[in-house]
C-alpha positions in Angstrom: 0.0 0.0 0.0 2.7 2.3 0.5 4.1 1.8 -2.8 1.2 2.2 -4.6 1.1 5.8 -2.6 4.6 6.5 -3.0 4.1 5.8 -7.0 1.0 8.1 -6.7 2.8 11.1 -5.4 5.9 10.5 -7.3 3.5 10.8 -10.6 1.7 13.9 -9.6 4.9 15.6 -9.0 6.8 14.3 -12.5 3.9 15.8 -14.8 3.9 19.4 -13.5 7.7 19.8 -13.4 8.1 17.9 -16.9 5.6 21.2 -18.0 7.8 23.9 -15.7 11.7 22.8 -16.3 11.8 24.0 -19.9 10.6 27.4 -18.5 13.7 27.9 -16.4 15.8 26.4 -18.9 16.3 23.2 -17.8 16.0 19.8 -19.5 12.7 18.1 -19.1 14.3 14.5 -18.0 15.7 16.6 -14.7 12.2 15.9 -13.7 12.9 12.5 -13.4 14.5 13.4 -9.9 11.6 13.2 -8.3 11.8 9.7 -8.2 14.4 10.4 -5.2 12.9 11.6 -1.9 14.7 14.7 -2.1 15.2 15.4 -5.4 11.9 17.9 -5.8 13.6 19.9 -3.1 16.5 20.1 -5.5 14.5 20.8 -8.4 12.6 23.8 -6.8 15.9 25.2 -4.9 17.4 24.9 -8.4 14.4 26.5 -10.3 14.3 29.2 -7.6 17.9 29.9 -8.2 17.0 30.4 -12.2 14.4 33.0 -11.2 16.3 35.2 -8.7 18.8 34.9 -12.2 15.5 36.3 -14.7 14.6 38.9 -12.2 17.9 40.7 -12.5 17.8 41.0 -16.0 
């Protein structure tokens, strides 16, 4: 059961990120890291990083 919830999440996290990545300039198979427990966390710090960068200009 906790698989099946685990897979759940993991899928509702891949399809939005697949549509934001490209956005910040970042290859859609990066969302692929959400497979690993911490690797949205990554992706978002990462994708925060890219705006502060689109801000400044």
């Amino acid at each position: 059961m906790e698989g099946i919830l685990w897979l759940i999440f993991t899928v509702l996290t891949i399809i939005p990120m697949l549509k934001l990545l490209p956005f910040f300039g970042i290859n859609k198979w990066w969302a692929l890291a959400s497979v690993i427990p911490f690797g949205v966390l990554a992706l978002l710090w990462v994708m925060a990083m890219k705006l502060q960068e689109l801000e400044k200009r």
